[in-house]
C-alpha beads as a LAMMPS data file, in Angstrom:
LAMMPS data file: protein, C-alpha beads

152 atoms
151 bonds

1 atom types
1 bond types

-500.0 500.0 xlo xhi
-500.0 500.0 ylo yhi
-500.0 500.0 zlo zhi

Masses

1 110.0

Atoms # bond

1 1 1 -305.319 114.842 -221.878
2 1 1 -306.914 117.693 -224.627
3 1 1 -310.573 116.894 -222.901
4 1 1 -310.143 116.589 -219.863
5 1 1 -306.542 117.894 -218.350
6 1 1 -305.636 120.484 -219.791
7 1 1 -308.905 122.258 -219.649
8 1 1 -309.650 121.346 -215.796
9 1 1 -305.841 123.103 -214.873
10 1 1 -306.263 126.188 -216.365
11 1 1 -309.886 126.250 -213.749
12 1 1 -307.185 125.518 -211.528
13 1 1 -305.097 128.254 -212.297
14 1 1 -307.813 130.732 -212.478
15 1 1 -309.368 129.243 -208.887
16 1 1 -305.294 129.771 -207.188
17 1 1 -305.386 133.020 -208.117
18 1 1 -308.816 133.533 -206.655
19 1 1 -307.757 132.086 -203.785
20 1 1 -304.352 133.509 -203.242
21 1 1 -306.299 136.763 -203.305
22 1 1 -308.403 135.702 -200.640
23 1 1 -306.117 134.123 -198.336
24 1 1 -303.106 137.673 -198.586
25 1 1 -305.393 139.773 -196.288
26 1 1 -303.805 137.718 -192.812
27 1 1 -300.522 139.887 -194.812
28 1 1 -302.687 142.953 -194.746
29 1 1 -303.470 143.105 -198.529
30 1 1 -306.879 143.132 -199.472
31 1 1 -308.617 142.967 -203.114
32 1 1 -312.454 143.665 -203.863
33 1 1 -314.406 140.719 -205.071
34 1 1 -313.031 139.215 -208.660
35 1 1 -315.215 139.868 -211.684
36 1 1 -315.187 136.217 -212.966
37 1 1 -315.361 136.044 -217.175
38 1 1 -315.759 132.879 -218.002
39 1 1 -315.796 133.354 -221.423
40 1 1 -312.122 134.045 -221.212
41 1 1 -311.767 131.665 -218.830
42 1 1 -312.902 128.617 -221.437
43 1 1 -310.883 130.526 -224.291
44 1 1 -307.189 130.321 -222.412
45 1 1 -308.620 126.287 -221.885
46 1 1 -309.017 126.148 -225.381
47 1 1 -306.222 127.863 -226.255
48 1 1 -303.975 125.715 -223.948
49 1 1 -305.815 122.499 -225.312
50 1 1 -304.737 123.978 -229.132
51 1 1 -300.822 124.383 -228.034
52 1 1 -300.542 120.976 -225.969
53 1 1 -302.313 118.670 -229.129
54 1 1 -299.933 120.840 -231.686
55 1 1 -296.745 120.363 -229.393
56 1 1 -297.329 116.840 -228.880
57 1 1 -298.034 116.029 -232.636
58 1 1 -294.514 118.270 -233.553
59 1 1 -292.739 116.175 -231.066
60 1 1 -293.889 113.045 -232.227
61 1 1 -292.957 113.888 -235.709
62 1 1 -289.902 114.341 -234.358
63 1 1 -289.163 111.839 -232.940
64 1 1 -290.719 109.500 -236.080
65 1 1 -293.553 107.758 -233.866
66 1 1 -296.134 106.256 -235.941
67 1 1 -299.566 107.831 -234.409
68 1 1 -302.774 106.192 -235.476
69 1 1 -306.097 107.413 -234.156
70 1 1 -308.119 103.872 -234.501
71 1 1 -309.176 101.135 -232.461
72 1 1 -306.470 98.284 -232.638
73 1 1 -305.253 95.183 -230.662
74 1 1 -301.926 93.571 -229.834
75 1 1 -301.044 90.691 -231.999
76 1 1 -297.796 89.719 -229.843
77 1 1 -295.642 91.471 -227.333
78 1 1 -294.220 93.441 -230.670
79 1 1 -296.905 93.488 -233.261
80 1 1 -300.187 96.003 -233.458
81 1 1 -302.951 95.551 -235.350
82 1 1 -304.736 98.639 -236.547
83 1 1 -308.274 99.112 -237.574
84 1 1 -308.267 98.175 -241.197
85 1 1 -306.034 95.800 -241.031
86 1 1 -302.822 97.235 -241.227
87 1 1 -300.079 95.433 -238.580
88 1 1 -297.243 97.407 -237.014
89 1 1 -293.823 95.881 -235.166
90 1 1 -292.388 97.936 -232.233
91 1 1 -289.886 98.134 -229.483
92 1 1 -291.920 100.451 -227.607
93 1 1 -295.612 101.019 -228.098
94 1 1 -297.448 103.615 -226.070
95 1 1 -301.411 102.624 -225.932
96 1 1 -303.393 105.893 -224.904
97 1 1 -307.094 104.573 -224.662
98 1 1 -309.396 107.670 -224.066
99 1 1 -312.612 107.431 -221.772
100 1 1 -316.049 108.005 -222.094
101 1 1 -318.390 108.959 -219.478
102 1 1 -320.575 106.062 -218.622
103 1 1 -324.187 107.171 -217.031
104 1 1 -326.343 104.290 -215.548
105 1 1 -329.825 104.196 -217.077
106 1 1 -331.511 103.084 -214.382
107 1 1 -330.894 105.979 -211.809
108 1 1 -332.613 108.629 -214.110
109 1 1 -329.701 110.520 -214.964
110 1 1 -330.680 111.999 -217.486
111 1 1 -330.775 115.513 -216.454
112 1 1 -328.977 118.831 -217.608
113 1 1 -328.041 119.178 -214.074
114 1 1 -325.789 116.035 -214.158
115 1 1 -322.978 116.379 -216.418
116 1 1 -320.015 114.207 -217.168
117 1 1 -316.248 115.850 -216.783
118 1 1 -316.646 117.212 -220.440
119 1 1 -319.767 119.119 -219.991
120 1 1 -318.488 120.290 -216.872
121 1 1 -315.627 121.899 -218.385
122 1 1 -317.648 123.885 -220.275
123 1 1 -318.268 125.947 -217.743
124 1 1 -321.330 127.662 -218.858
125 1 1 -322.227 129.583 -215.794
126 1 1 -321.165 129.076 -212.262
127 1 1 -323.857 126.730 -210.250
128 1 1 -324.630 128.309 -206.744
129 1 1 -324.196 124.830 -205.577
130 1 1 -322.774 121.573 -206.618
131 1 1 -321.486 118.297 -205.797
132 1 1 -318.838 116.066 -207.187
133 1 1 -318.698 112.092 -207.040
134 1 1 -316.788 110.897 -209.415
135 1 1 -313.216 109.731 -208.335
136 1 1 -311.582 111.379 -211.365
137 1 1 -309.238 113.929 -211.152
138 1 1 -310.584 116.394 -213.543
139 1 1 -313.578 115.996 -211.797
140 1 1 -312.296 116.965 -208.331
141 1 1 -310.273 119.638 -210.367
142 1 1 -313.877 120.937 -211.736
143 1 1 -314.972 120.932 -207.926
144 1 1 -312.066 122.555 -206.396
145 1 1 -312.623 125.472 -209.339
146 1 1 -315.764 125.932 -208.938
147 1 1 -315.846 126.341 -205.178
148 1 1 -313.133 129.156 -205.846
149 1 1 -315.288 130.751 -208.821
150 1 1 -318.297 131.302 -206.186
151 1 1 -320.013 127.469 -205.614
152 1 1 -320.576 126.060 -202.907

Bonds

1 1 1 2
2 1 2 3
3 1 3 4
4 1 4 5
5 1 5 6
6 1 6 7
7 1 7 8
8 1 8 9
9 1 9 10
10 1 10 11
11 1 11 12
12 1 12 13
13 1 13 14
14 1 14 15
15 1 15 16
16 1 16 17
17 1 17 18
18 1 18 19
19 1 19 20
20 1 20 21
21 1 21 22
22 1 22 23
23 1 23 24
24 1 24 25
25 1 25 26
26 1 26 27
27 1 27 28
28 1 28 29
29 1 29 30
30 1 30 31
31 1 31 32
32 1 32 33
33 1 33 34
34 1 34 35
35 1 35 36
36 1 36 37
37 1 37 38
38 1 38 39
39 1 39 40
40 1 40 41
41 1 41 42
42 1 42 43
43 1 43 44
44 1 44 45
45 1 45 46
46 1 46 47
47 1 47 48
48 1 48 49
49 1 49 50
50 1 50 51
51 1 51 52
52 1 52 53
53 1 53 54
54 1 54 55
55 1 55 56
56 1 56 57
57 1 57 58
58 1 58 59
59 1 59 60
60 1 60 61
61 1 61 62
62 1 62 63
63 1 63 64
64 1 64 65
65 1 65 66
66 1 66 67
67 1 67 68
68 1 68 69
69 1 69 70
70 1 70 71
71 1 71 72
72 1 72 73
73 1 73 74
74 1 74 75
75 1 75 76
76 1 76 77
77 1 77 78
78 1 78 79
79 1 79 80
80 1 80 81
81 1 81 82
82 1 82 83
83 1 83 84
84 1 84 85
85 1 85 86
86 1 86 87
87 1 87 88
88 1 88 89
89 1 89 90
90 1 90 91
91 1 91 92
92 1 92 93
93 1 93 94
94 1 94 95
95 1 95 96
96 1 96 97
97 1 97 98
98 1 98 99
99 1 99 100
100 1 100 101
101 1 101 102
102 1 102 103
103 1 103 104
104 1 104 105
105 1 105 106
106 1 106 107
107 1 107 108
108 1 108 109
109 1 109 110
110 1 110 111
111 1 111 112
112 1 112 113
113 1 113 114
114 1 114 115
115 1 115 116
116 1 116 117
117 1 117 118
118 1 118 119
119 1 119 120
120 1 120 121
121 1 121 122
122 1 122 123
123 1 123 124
124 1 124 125
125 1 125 126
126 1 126 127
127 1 127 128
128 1 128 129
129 1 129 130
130 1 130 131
131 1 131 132
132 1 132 133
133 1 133 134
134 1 134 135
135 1 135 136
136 1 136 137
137 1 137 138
138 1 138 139
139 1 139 140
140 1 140 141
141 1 141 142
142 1 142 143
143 1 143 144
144 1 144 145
145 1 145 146
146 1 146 147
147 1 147 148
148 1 148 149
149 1 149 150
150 1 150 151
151 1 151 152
């Protein structure tokens, strides 16, 4: 959610408002072409990645959730196991596993011109071209953006 999500909606946000601009002159309004800044671009991702991991660690404070950033495994259908050992009962256990970005040796992809959905969402300049084929949403939320920022 901080990595990926958040970061890839506020490209969306910035690429609607792109396009809304574009698509009001059939209503007879008509804007020059956008000055694109990424730089503050990537900082309202940040800063949107900052609020969403502080809300969501206040509300599960709240709400007295234990949170444990480890690798574990279920015991039984009410018992967790946490790296090191330590064993937790529950009602109600929400597992949130994470990805990583898996590149196959063999096809040579080893290239700073193929990027995972992280390094894409860096966005350090705007490629003239690009192409997307990964079935992940961030990644077709990357693709979308950058078509609106100026890529085709």
């Amino acid at each position: 959610m901080h990595v990926g999500c958040i970061p890839s909606k506020a490209l969306l946000h910035a690429a609607k408002v792109i396009t809304d601009a574009r698509d009001a002159a059939h209503l007879g309004i008509t804007f020059g072409e956008p000055k694109i800044d990424l730089d503050a671009i990537r900082n309202i991702a940040s800063a949107s990645r900052r609020n969403c991991r502080a809300t969501s660690s206040n509300s599960a404070r709240r709400a007295r959730w234990i949170t444990s950033l480890a690798a574990a495994r279920l015991l039984t259908g009410q018992t967790i196991e946490v790296e090191g050992g330590k064993h937790y009962r529950f009602q109600q256990c929400i597992v949130a596993t994470g990805s990583s970005p898996a590149r196959p040796g063999p096809l040579g992809l080893n290239s700073p011109r193929v990027m995972d959905s992280t390094g894409a969402l860096k966005l350090e300049d705007v490629p003239k071209s690009c192409s997307s084929s990964a079935a992940a949403t961030s990644a077709w939320r990357w693709a979308t953006s950058t078509a609106a920022l100026g890529s085709r």
